[in-house]
C-alpha positions as CSV (number, residue, x, y, z in Angstrom):
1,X,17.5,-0.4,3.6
2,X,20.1,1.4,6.1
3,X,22.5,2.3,2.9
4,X,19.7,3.8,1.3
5,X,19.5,7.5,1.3
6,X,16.3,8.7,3.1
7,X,14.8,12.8,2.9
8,X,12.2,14.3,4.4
9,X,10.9,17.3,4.0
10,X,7.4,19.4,3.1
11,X,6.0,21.0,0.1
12,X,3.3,23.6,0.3
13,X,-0.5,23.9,-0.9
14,X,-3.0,26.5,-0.4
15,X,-0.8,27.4,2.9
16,X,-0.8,24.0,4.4
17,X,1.8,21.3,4.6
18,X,2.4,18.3,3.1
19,X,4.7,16.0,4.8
20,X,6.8,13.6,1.9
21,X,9.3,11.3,2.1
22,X,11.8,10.1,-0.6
23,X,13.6,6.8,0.0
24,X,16.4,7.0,-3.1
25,X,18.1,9.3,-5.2
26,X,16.1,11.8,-7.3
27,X,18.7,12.0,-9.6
28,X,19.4,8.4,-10.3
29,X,18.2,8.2,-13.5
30,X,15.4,5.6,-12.4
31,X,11.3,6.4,-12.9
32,X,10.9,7.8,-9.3
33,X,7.6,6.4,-8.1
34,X,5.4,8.6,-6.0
35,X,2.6,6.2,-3.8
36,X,-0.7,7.6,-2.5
37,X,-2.4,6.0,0.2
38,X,-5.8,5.3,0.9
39,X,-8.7,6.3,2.9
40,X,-9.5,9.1,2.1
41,X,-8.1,9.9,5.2
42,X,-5.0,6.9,5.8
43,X,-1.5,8.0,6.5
44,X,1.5,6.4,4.7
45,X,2.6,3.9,7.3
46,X,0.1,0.9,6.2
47,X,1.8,1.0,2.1
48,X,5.7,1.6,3.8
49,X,6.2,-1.8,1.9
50,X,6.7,-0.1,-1.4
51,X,9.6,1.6,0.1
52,X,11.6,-1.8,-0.4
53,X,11.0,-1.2,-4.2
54,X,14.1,1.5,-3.8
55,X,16.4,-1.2,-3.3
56,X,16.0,-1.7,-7.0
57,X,17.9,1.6,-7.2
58,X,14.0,3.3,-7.9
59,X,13.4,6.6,-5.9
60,X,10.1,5.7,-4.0
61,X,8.1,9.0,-2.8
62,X,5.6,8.5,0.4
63,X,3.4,11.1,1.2
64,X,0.5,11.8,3.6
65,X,-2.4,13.6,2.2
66,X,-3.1,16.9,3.9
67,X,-5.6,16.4,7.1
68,X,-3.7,13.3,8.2
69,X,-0.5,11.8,9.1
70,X,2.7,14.5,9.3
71,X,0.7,16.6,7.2
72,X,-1.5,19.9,8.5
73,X,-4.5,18.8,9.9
74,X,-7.4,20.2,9.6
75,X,-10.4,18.9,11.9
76,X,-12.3,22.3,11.5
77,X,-12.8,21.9,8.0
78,X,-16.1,20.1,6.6
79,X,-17.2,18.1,3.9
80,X,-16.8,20.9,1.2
81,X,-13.6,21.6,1.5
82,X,-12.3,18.0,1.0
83,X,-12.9,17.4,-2.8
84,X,-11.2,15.2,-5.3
85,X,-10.1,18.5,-6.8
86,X,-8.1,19.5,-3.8
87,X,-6.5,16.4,-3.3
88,X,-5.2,16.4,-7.0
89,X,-3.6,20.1,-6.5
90,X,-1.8,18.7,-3.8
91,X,-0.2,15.7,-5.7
92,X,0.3,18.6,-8.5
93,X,2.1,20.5,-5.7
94,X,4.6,17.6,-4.7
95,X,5.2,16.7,-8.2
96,X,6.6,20.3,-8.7
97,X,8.0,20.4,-5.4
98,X,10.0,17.4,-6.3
99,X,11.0,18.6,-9.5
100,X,9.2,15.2,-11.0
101,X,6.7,16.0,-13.2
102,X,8.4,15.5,-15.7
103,X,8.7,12.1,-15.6
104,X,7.7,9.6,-12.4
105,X,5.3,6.9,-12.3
106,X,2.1,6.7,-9.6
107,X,0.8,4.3,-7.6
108,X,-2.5,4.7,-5.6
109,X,-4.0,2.3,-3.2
110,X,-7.6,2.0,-2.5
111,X,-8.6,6.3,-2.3
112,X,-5.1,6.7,-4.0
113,X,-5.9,4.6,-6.5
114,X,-9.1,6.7,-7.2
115,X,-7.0,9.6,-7.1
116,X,-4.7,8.1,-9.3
117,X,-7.1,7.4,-12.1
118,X,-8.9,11.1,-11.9
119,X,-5.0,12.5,-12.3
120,X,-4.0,10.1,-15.7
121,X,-7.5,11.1,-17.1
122,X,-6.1,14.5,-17.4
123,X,-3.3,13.3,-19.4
124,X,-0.4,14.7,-17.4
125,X,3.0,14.3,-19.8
126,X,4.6,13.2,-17.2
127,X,3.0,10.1,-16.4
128,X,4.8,7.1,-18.0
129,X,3.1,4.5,-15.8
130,X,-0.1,3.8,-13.4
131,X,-0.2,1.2,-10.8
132,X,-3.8,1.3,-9.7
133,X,-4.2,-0.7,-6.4
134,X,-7.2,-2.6,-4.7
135,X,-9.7,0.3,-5.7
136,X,-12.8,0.7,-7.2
137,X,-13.9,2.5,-10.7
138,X,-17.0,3.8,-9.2
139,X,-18.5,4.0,-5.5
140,X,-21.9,2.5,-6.6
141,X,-19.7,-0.7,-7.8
142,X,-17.9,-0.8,-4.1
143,X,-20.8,-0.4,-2.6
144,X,-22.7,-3.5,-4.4
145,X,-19.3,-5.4,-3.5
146,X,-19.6,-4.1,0.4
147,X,-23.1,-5.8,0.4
148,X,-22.5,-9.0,-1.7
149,X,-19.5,-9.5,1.2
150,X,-21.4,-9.0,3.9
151,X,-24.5,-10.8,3.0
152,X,-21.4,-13.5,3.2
153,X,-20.8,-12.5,6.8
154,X,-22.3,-14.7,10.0
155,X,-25.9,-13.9,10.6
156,X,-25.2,-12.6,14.0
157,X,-22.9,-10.1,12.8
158,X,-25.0,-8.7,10.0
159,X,-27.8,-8.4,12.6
160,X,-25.5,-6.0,14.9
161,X,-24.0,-4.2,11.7
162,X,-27.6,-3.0,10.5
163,X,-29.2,-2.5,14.4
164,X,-26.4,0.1,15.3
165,X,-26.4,1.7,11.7
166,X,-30.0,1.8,12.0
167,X,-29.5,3.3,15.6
168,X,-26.7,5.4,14.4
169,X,-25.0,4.2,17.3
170,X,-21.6,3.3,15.4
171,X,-19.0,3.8,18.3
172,X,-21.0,1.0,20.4
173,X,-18.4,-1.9,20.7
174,X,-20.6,-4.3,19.6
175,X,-20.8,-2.4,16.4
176,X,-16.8,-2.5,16.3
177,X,-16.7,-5.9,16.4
178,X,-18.7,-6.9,14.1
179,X,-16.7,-4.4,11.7
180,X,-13.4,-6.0,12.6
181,X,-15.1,-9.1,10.9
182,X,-15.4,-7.7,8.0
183,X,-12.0,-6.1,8.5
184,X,-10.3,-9.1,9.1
185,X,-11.7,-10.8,5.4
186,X,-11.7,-8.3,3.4
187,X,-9.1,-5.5,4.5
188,X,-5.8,-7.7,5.9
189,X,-6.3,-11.2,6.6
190,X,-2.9,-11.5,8.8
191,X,-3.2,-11.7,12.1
192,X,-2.3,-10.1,14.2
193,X,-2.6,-7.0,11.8
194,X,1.2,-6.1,11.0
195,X,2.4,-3.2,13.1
196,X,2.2,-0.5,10.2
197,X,-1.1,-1.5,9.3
198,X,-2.4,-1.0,13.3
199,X,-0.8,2.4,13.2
200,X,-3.2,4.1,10.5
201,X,-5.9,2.8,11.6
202,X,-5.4,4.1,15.0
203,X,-4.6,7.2,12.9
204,X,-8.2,7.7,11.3
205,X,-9.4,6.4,14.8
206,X,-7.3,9.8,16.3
207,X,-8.5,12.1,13.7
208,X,-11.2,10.8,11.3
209,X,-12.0,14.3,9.7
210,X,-11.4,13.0,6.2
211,X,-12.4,9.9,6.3
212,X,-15.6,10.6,7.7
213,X,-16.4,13.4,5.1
214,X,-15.6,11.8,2.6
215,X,-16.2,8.1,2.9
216,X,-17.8,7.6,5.8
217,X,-17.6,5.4,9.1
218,X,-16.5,2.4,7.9
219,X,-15.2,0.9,4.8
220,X,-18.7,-0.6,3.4
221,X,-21.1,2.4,5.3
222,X,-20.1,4.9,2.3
223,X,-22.5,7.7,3.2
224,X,-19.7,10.7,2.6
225,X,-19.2,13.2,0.0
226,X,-17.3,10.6,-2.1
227,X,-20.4,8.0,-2.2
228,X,-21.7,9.1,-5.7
229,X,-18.2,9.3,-7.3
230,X,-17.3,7.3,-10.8
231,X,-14.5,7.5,-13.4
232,X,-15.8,5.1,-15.5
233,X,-17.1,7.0,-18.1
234,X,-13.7,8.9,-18.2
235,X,-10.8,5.8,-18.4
236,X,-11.0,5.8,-21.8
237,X,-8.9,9.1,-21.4
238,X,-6.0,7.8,-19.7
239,X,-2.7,6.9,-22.0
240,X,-0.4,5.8,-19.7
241,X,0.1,2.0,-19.5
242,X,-1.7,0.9,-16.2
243,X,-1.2,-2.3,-13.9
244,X,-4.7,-2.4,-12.3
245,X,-4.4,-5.1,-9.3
246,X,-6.8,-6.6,-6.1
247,X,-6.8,-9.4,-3.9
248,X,-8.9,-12.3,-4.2
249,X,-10.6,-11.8,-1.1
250,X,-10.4,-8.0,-1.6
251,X,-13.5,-5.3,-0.5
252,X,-12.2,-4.1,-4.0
253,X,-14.3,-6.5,-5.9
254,X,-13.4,-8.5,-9.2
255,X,-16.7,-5.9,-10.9
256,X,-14.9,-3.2,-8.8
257,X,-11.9,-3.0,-11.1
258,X,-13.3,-4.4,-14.2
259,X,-14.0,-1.1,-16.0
260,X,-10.3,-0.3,-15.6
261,X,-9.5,-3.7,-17.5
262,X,-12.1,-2.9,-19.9
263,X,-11.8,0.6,-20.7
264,X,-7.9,1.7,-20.1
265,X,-6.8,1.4,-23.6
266,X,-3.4,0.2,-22.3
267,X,-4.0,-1.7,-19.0
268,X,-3.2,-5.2,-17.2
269,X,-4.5,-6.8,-14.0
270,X,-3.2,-8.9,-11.8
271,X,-4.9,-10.8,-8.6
272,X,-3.2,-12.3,-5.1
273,X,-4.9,-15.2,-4.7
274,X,-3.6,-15.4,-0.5
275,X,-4.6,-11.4,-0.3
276,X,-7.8,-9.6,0.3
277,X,-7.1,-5.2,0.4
278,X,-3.6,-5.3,1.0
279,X,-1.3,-7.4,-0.8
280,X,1.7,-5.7,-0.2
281,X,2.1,-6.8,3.4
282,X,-0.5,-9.9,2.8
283,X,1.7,-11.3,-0.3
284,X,4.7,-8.6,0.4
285,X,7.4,-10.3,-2.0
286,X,4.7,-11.2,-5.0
287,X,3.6,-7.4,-4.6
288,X,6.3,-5.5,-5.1
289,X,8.0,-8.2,-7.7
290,X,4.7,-7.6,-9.8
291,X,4.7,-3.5,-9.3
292,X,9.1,-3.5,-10.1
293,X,8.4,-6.3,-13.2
294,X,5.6,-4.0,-14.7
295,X,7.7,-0.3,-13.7
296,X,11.2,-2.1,-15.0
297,X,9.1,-2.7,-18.4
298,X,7.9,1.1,-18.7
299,X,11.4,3.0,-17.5
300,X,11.8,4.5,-20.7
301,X,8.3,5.7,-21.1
């Protein structure tokens, strides 16, 4: 990756700053792809990985949201002002920044892939492929798959998950432990967790405005702003061809992501069957060979 050219720089929203990062040349000719990490509330560093995908010759565009990462944060702010709307005028923001929208393709992990979805239901004419990643169509459907999962988990663990979330006491190490197991089935089964992936979490753990607001403490306690959230009823809107993938031990659940299969009038899926949330570090290579196969097939879009 050393002979690949690599830019940083910021665009601007609403007065605040949006760190970005493009690996690649703009003006290659290439569908740039532009990757939004999850969360809400991540940073870039856990889906780096995709960054590989510019040794293809394919600009690839990292970016952290605004309130985390290299981006303005924001720890004043609360639950109103962080609203699907917002995050969407950002992306908006880069795209124009960039000079991209135009033409670039979008890929959205977990909350990016959310955010992904409610930005091709608005039929941008710029958008000549979707890659929606390990994410859910609704939050009622992640939440049903959160508590199939850990109805799964050891009966001593469930017992300390609902004590402390009874007792609210959710920062009480036993309480973080019995998390990580959930964590380590669901979220990244490698262990140790690679480097990347440790980094945002310590992140959200540093500054957890967002993620709190929005989603909540943890990944299957959805009690934030986002907790009533669906597109379903709205993916029949979206025109762009999608690739709509999960792992097969993913918190994204198989009923998570059916109603993008179902209801995108021009979508494929794809499951890891080694991965849970994160194939592209859990199955790196099959990752990013499926996201390049199905981009490489849409360039001209």
């Amino acid at each position: 990756m050393s002979d690949i050219p690599t830019t940083e720089g910021f665009s601007s929203y609403q007065g605040y700053r949006t760190w970005y990062r493009v690996c690649g040349d703009l003006a290659s000719g290439k569908l740039p792809l532009v990757v939004a990490h999850g969360g809400p509330g991540c940073t870039h560093d856990y889906v780096d990985s995709f960054r590989e995908l510019a040794a293809t010759g394919r600009p690839v565009i990292h970016y952290d949201q605004i309130g985390n990462g290299n981006s303005t944060h924001l720890p004043e702010k609360g639950p109103e002002f962080w609203t699907v709307a917002f995050f969407l005028g950002e992306l908006d923001a880069l795209l124009d920044h960039l000079g991209i929208r135009d033409r670039y393709a979008l890929l959205g992990q977990s909350w990016g892939g959310m955010l992904g979805a409610e930005h091709a239901v608005r039929r941008p004419a710029g958008l000549k492929a979707l890659v929606i990643a390990n994410s859910p169509a609704s939050m009622a459907l992640w939440s049903a798959g959160a508590a199939e999962l850990r109805a799964q988990l050891p009966e001593e663990v469930q017992r300390a998950l609902d004590s402390h979330e009874a007792a609210g006491t959710l920062d009480h190490p036993d309480y973080l432990a019995a998390t990580r197991v959930f964590y380590d089935r669901h979220v990244c089964r490698l262990t140790p967790w690679p480097e990347e992936v440790a980094r945002t979490f310590a992140a959200i753990d540093a500054d957890p405005t967002v993620y709190h607001a929005m989603n909540g403490p943890t990944e299957f306690h959805v009690i934030g702003t986002m907790k009533s959230w669906s597109v379903v009823d709205r993916l029949p809107e979206v025109l762009a061809p999608t690739l709509a993938f999960r792992g097969a031990h993913d918190e994204a659940t198989e009923a998570c992501v059916q109603p993008f299969l179902d209801l995108i009038p021009r979508c494929e899926g794809h499951v890891f069957p080694n991965s849970s949330h994160m194939p592209h570090v859990e199955e790196k290579a099959s990752c990013l060979a499926v996201v390049e196969a199905f981009l490489a097939r849409h360039e001209a879009g």
